[in-house]
C-alpha positions in Angstrom: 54.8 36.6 -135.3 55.5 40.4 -136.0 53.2 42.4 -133.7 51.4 45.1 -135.2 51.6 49.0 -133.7 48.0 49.9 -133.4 47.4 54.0 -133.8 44.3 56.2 -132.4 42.4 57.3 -134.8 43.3 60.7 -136.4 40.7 64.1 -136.5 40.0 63.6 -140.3 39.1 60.1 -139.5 37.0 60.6 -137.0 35.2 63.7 -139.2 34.9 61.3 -142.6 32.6 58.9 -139.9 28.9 58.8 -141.4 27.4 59.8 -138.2 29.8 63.2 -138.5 28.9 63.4 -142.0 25.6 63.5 -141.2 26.3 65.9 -138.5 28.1 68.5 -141.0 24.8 68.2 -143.5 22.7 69.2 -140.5 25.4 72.0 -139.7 25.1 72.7 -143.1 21.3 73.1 -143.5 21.3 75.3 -140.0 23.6 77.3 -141.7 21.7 77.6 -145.1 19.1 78.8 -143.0 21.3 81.6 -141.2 22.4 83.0 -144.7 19.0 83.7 -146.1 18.2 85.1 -143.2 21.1 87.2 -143.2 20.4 87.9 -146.7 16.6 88.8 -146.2 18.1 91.5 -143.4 20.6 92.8 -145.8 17.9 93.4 -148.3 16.1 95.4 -145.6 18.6 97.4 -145.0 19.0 99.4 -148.2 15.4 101.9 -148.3 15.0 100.9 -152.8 12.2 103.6 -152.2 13.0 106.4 -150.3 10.2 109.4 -149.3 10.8 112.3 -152.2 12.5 114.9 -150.3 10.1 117.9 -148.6 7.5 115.2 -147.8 7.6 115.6 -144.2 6.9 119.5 -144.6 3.5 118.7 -146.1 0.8 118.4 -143.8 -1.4 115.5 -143.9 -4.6 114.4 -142.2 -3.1 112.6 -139.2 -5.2 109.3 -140.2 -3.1 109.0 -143.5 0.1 108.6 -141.5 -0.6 106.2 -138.6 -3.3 104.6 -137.0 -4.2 104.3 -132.9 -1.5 101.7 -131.6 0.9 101.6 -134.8 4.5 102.1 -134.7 5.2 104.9 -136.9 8.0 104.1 -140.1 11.0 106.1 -139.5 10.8 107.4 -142.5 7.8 109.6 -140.8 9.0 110.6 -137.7 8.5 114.0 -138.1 6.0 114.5 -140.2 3.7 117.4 -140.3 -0.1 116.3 -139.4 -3.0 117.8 -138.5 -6.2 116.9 -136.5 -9.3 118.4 -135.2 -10.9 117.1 -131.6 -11.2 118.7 -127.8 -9.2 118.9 -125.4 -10.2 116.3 -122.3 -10.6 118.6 -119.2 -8.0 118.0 -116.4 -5.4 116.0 -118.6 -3.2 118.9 -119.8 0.7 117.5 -117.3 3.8 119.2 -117.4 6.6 117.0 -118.9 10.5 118.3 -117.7 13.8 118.1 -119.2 12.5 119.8 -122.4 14.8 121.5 -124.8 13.9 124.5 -127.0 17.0 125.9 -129.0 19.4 124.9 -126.1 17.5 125.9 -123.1 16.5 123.7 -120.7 12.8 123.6 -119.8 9.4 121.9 -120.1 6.5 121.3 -121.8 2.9 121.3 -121.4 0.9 118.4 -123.0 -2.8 117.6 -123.6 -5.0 114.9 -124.3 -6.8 115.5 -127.8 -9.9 113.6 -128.2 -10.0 113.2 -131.5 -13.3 114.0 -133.6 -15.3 111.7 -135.9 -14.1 108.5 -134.9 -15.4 105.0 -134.7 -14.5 104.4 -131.2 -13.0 106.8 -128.8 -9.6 107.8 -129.7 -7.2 109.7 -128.5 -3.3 111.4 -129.3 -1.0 113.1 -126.8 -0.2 116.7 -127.9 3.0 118.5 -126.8 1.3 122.1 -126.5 4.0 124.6 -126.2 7.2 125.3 -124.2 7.9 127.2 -120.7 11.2 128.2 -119.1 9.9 127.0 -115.6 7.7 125.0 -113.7 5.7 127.9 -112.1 4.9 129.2 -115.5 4.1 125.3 -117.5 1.8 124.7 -114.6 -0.3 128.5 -114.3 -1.0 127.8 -118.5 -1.4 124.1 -117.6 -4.2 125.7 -115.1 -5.4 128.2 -117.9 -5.8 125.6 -120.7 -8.0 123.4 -118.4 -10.7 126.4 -117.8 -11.1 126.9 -121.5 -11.2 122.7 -122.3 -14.0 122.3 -120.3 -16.1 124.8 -123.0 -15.6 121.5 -125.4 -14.8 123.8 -128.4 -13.1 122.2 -131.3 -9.4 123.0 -131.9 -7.5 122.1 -134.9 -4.0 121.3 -133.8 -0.9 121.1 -136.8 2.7 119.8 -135.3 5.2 117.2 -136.4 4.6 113.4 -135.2 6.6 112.2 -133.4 7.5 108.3 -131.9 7.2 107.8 -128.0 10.0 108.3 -125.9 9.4 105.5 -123.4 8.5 105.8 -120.2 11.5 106.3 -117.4 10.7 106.1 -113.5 11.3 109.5 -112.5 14.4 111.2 -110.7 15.4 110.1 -107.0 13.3 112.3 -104.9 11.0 113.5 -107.2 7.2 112.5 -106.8 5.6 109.8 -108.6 4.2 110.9 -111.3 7.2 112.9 -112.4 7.6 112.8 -116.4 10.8 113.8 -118.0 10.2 111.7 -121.5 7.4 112.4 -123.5 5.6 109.1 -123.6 2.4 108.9 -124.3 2.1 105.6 -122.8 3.2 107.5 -119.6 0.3 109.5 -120.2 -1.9 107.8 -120.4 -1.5 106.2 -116.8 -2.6 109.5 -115.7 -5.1 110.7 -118.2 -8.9 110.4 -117.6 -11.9 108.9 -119.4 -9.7 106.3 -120.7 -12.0 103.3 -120.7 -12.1 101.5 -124.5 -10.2 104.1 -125.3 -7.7 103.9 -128.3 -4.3 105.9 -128.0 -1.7 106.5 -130.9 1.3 105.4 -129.9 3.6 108.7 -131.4 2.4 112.2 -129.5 2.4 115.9 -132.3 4.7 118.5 -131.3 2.4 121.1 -132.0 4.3 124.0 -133.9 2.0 127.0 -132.6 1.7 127.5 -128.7 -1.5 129.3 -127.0 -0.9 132.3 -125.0 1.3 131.7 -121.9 3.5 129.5 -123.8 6.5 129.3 -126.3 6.1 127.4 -129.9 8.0 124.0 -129.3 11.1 124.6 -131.5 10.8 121.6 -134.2 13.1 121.5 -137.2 12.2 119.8 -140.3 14.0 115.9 -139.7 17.6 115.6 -141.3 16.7 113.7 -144.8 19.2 111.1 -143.0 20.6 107.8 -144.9 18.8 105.3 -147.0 21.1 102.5 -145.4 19.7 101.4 -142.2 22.6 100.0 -140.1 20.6 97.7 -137.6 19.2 96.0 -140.2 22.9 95.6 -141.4 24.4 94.7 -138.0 21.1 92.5 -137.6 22.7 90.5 -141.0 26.3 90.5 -139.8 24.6 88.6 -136.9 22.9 86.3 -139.0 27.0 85.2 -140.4 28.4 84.9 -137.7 25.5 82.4 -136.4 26.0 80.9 -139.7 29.7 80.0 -139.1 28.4 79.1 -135.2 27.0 76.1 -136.8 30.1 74.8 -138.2 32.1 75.4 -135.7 30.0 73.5 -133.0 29.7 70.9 -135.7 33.8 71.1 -135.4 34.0 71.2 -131.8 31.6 68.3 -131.8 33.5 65.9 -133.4 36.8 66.8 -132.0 35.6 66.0 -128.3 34.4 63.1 -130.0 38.3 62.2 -131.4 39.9 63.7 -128.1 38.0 61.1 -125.7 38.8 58.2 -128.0 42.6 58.7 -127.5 42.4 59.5 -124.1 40.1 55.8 -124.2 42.9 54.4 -126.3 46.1 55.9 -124.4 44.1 54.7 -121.4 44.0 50.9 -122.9 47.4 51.0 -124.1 48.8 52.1 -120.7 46.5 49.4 -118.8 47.7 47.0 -121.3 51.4 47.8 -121.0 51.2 48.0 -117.0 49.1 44.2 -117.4 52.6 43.1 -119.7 54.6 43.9 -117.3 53.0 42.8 -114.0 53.3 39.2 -115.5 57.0 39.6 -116.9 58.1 39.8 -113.7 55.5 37.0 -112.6 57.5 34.9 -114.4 
């Protein structure tokens, strides 16, 4: 009787199985998945509709362009709005690390309570710009004595998205500000209770007496391709071809440990044949 060599199975063998057939159409429908997310993102990423140019330079009504806790579209960062409330005594703070044309400086910023609203509601205002700390916080000072009249202002600047909030420097107090965040603001503001706060702050484009205008160019027209949405696609491949490969990697541990199980029975078997050779 001829004895028959007996082979481990090969990868492709292993892969044809139904249960890694089955694996592979679950691969495949994870992957599916990835794609049309990755093409949902890729669609995002192309603006089909693009603001006409010169929009940004018209002044709205602040209420047309955002609402109190919305993120404001990129494509209106920068727009030109205007609103009407009073200042809130004793909230005007001095924010550092302000530029104007080059220069190094900061900025004094008050809370505008905004008029002829539902519920309280209020946006940060970057006021105007002073070459030093002594002179931000004397028209800091001034400002407050003529918000407690209440008089109406009207206040036109560009709107602008928060900063973030940063903790301050090493050694510098608590309370030190060196973003414009009006979320930092607002930590130190008063008369906040159900109080509604827009999330972006106006860089108002006239200062009052004691300060310099805040120097804010019109916003570069920029690209109608966003990138991150792009990169966010790319991301959505490479997941895609993730589920393959750990469908792959699967099934190959699956192959590698039944010929280490085989080698393993064929050397167990070998050493058993020759144990009882020499038995006999």
């Amino acid at each position: 009787m001829t004895d028959q060599t007996v082979f481990p199975p090969t990868l492709r063998e292993v892969m044809l199985r139904p249960r890694w057939i089955g694996v592979l159409l679950l691969a495949l429908v994870v992957a599916g998945v990835f794609a049309w997310l990755g093409q949902w993102q890729l669609s995002r990423a192309i603006d089909t509709d693009p603001l006409p140019p010169g929009t940004t330079e018209e002044v709205r009504p602040l209420a047309e362009i955002a609402g109190p806790g919305e993120y404001l579209p990129e494509p209106l960062v920068g727009q030109r709005v205007e609103v009407t409330g009073t200042w809130v005594p004793e909230d005007f703070l001095v924010v550092s690390s302000r530029f104007n044309d080059g220069v190094e400086g900061f900025w004094v910023t008050g809370q505008l309570r905004i008029a002829d609203t539902a519920t309280p509601t209020s946006v940060a205002v970057a006021v105007g710009w002073a070459p030093t700390l002594t002179v931000a916080e004397s028209a800091a000072e001034a400002l407050e004595q003529t918000a407690v009249a209440g008089e109406s202002v009207t206040v036109v600047g560009r709107l602008i998205s928060d900063e973030g909030p940063v903790p301050p420097p090493r050694g510098e107090l608590p309370f030190t500000m060196t973003r414009m965040s009006p979320a930092a603001l607002l930590a130190q503001w008063h008369d906040t209770v159900g109080l509604d706060v827009y999330r972006s702050y106006i860089a108002s484009q006239s200062a009052p007496a004691g300060l310099v205008d805040i120097a804010s160019p019109a916003p570069d027209a920029g690209s109608t391709v966003n990138w991150l949405n792009i990169f966010y696609a790319a991301e959505w491949v490479v997941f895609a071809g993730f589920a393959f490969y750990f469908w792959y990697r699967l099934a190959k541990d699956a192959w590698e440990k039944e010929v280490e199980e085989f080698e393993d029975a064929a050397a167990a078997a070998s050493g058993s044949g020759s144990a009882g050779a020499t038995g006999g």
